[in-house]
Backbone as CSV, one residue per row, in Angstrom:
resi,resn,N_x,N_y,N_z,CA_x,CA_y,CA_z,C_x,C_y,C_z
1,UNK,88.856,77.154,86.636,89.392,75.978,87.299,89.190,76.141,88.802
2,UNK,89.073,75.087,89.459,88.669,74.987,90.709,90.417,74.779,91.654
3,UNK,90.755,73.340,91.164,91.515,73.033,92.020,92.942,73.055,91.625
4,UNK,93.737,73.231,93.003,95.193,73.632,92.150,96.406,72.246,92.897
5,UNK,97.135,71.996,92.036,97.797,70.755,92.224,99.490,71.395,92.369
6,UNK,100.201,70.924,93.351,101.294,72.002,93.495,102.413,70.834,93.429
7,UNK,103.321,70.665,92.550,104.637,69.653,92.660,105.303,69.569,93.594
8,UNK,105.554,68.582,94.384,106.147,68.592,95.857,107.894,69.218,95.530
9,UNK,108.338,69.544,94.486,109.292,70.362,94.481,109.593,71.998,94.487
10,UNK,108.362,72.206,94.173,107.815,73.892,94.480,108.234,74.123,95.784
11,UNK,107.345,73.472,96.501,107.735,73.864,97.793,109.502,74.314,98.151
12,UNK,110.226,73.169,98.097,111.683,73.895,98.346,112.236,74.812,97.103
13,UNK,111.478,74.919,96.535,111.978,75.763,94.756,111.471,77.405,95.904
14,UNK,110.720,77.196,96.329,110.386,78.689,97.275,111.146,78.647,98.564
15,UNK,110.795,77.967,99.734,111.916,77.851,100.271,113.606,78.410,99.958
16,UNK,113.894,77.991,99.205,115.121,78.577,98.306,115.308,80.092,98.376
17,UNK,114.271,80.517,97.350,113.815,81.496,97.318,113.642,82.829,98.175
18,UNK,112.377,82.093,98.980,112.653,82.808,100.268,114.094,83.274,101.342
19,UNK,114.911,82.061,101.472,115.739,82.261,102.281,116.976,83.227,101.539
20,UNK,116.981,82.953,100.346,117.862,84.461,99.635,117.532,85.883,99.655
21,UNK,115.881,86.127,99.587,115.557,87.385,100.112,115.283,88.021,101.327
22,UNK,115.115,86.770,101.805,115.276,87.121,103.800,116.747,87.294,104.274
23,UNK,117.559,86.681,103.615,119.269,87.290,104.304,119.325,88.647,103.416
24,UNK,118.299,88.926,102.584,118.434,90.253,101.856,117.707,91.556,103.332
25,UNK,116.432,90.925,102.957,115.438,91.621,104.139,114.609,90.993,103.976
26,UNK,114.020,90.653,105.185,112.784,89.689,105.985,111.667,90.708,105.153
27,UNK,111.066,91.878,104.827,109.946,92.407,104.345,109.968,91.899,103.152
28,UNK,111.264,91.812,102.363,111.387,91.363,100.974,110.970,89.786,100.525
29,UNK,111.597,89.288,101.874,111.201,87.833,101.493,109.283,87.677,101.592
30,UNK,108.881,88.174,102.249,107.698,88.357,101.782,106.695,88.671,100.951
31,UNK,107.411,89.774,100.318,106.862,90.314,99.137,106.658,89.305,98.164
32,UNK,108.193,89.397,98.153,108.168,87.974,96.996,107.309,86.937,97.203
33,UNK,107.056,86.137,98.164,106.114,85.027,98.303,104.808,85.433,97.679
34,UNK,104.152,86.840,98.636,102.897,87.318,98.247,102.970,87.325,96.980
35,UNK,103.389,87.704,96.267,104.133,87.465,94.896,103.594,86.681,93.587
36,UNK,104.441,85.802,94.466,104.124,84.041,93.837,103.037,83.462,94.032
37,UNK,102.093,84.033,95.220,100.915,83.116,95.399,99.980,83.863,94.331
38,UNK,100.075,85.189,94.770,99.128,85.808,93.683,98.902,85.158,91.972
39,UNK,100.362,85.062,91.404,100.335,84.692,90.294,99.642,82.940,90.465
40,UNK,99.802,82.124,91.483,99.542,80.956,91.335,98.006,80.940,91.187
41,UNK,97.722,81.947,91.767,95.955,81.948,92.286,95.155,82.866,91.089
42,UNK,96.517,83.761,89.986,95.554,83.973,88.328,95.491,82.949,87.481
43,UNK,96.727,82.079,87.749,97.194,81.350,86.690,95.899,79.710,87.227
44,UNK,95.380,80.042,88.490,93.834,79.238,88.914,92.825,79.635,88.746
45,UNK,92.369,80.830,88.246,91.271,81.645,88.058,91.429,81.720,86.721
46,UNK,92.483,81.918,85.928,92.352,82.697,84.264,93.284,81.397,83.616
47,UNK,93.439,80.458,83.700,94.837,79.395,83.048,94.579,79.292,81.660
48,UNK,93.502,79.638,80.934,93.376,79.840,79.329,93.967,81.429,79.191
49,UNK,93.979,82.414,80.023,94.653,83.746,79.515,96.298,83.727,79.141
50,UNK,96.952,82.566,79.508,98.392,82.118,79.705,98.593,80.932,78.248
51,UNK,99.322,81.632,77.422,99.632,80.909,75.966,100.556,79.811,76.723
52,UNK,100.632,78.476,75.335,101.404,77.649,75.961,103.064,78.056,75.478
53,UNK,104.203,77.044,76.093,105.374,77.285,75.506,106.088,76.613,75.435
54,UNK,105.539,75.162,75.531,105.957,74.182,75.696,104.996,73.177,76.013
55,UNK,104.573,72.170,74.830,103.756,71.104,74.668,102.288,71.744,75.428
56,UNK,101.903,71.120,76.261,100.867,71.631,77.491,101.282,72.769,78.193
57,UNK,101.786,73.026,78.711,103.173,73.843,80.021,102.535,75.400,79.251
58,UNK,102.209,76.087,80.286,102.216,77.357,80.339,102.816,78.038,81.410
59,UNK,103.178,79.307,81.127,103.751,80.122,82.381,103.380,81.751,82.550
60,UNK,103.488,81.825,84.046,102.990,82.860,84.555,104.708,83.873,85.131
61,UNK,104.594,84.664,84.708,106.114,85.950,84.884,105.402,86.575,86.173
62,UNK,106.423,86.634,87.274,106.001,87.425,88.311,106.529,89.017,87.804
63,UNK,105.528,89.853,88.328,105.844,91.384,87.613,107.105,92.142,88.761
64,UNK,107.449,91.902,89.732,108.160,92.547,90.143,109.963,92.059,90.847
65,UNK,109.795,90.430,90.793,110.252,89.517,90.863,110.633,88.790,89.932
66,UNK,112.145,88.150,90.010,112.171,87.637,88.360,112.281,86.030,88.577
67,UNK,110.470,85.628,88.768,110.312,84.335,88.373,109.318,83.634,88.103
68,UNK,109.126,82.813,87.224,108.256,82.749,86.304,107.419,80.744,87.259
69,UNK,106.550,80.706,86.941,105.647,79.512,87.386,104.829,78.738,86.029
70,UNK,105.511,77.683,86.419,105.074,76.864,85.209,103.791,76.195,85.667
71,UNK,102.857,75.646,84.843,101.548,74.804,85.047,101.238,73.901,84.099
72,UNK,100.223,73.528,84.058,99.436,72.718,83.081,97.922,72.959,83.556
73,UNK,97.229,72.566,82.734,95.671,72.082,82.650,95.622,71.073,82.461
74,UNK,94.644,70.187,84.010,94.735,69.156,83.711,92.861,68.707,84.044
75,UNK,92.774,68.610,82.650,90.989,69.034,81.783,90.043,68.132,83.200
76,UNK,90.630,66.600,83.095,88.895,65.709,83.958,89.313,65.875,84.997
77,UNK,90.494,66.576,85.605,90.233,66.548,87.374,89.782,68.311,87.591
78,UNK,89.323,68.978,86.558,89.460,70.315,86.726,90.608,71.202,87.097
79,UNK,91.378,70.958,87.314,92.892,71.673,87.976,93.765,72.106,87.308
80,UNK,94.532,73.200,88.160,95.797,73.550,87.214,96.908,72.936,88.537
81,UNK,97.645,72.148,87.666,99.239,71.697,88.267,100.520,72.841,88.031
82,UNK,100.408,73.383,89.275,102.393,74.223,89.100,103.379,73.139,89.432
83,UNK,103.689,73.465,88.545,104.802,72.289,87.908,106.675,72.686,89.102
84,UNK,106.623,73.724,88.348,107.797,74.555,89.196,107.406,75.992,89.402
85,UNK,108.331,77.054,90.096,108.827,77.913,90.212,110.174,78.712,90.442
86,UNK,110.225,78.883,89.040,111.880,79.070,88.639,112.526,80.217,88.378
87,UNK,113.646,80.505,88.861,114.623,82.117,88.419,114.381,82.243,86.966
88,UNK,113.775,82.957,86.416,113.969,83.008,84.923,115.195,83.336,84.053
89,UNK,116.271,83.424,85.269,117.554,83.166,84.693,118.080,81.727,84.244
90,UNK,117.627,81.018,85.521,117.768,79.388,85.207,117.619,78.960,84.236
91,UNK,118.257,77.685,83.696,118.126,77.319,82.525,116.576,77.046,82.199
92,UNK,116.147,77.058,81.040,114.706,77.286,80.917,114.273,75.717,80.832
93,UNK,115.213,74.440,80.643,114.684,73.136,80.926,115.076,72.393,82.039
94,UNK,115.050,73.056,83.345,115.699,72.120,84.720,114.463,71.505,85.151
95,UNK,113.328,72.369,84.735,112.149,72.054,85.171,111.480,70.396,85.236
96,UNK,112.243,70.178,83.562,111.540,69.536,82.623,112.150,67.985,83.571
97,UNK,112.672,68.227,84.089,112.934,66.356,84.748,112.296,66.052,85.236
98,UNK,111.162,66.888,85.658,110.280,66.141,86.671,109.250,65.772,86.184
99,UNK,109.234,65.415,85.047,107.966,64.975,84.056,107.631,63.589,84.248
């Protein structure tokens, strides 16, 4: 896949994110980001290595961080859409409203 399509709610879904591990430590809040992009940028390179788990919806588990990035394939524009990026504590359908 070429192009990646990002839900204008990601953005503050990290934001969020970020600002809980930066009142932790500013190096941490970084990590984590680096983190998240990495997985966004396999789950754009490999998005058939990622089973589905829901209708279309696949997800990517960050390995050191506990949160997981949802997507889709979306086949005639070439792209993968991240849908969210969520605590994998969170309920596993908050995502789903933004459908």
């Amino acid at each position: 896949m070429t192009n990646l399509i990002i839900h204008p709610e990601v953005g503050r879904e990290l934001n969020e994110a970020w600002a809980y591990y930066h009142g932790i430590d500013p190096e941490l809040a970084a990590r984590m980001l680096e983190e998240v992009y990495e997985r966004m940028a396999l789950a754009q390179e490999s998005p058939l290595h990622f089973r589905t788990f829901h209708k279309q919806f696949r997800r990517v588990l960050c390995k050191t961080f506990p949160y997981k990035i949802v997507f889709e394939i979306i086949e005639e524009m070439q792209a993968v859409h991240i849908v969210a990026v969520r605590h994998q504590e969170e309920h596993p359908d908050t995502w789903k409203k933004r459908l």
